[in-house]
C-alpha positions in Angstrom: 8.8 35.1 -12.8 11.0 31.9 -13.2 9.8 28.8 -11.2 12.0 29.2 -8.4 11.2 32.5 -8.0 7.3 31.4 -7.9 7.9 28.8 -5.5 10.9 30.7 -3.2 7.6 33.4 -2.7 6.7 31.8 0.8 10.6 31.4 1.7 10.8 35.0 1.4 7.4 35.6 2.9 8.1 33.4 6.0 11.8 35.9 6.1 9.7 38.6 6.3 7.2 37.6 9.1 10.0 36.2 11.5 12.0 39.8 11.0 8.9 41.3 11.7 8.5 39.4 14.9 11.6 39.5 16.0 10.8 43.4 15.9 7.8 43.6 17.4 9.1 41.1 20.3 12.1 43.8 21.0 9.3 46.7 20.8 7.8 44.8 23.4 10.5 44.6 25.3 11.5 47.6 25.3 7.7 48.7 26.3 7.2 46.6 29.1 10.9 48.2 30.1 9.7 51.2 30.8 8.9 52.0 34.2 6.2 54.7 35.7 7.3 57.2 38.1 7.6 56.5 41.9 6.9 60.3 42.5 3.4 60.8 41.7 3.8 64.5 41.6 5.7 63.8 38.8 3.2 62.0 36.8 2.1 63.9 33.9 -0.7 63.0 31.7 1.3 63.4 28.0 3.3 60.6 29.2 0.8 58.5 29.4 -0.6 59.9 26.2 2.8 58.8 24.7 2.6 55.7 26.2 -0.7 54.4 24.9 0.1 55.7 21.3 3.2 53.3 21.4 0.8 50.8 22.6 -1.1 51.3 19.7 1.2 51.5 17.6 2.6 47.9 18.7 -0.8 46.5 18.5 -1.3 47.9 14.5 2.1 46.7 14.0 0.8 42.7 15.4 -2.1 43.0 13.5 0.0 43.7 10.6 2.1 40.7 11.2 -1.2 38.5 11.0 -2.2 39.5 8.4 0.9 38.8 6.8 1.0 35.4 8.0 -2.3 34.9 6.8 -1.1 35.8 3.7 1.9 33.2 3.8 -0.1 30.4 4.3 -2.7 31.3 1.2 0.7 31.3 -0.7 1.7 28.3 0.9 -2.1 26.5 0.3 -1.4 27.7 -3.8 2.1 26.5 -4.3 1.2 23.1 -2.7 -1.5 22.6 -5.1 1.2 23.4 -7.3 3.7 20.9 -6.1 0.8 18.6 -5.6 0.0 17.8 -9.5 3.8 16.8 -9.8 3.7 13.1 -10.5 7.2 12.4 -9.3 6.5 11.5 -5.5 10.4 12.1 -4.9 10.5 15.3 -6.7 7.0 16.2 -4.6 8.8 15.3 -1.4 12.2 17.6 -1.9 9.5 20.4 -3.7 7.8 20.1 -0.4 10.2 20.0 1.8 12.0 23.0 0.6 9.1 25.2 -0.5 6.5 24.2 2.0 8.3 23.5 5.0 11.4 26.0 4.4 14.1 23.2 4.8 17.5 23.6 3.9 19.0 21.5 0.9 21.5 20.0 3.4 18.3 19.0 6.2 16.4 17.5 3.1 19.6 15.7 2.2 20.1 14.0 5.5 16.3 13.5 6.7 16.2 11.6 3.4 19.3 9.6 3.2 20.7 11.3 0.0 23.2 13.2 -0.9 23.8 17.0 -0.8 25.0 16.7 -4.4 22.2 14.5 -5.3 19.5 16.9 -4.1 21.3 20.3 -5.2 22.4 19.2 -8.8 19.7 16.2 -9.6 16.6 16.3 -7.6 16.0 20.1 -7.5 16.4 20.5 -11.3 14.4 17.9 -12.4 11.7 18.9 -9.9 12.0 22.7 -10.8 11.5 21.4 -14.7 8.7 19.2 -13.3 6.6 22.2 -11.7 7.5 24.4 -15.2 5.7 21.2 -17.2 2.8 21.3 -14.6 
């Protein structure tokens, strides 16, 4: 695993959890879409079967999706230790900033009065190398 690849871990990870969401919060939808039946001879008792199953389901599926974030951030607490024992506060910052808090190169660029090209082809290098000597 190269150092990017170590570090882009809770990038992907945070991916993940928000597709997941964004799942579960249509599930949801769709669940609380459903409506009963106004004719209560109608009712039947598998449909309510089926409907607590999919509740269930959805609530396995959340728990899931916390323990995934839980996950994220013990990847998140590691790689900032990581980052942490760079000496290079600059490099520490745009490690930070990209890996911890999931900015983009361009946001990083702008919130910290540089360049694109600056961050993209100096400061990411050098503090990729950095982590690879820590």
């Amino acid at each position: 695993m190269t150092t990017k690849e170590y570090l882009s871990q809770g990038l992907l990870l945070r991916r993940l959890i928000a597709a997941k969401q964004s799942r579960l919060a249509d599930l949801r939808d769709m669940l609380t879409a459903c409506t009963r039946p106004t004719d209560a001879v109608a009712v039947q008792s598998s449909a309510r079967d089926k409907m607590a199953d999919t509740v269930a389901k959805l609530v396995d599926a959340e728990v899931e999706a916390a323990d995934d974030i839980a996950r994220l951030l013990a990847v998140q607490r590691e790689i900032g230790q990581v980052i942490g024992r760079v000496q290079n506060p600059v490099y520490r910052l745009v490690l930070e900033e990209r890996y911890i808090n999931c900015k983009t190169f361009e946001k990083i660029a702008v919130d910290n009065a540089y360049s694109y090209y600056h961050v993209v082809h100096r400061l990411h290098p050098r503090a990729l190398a950095a982590v690879k000597e820590v």
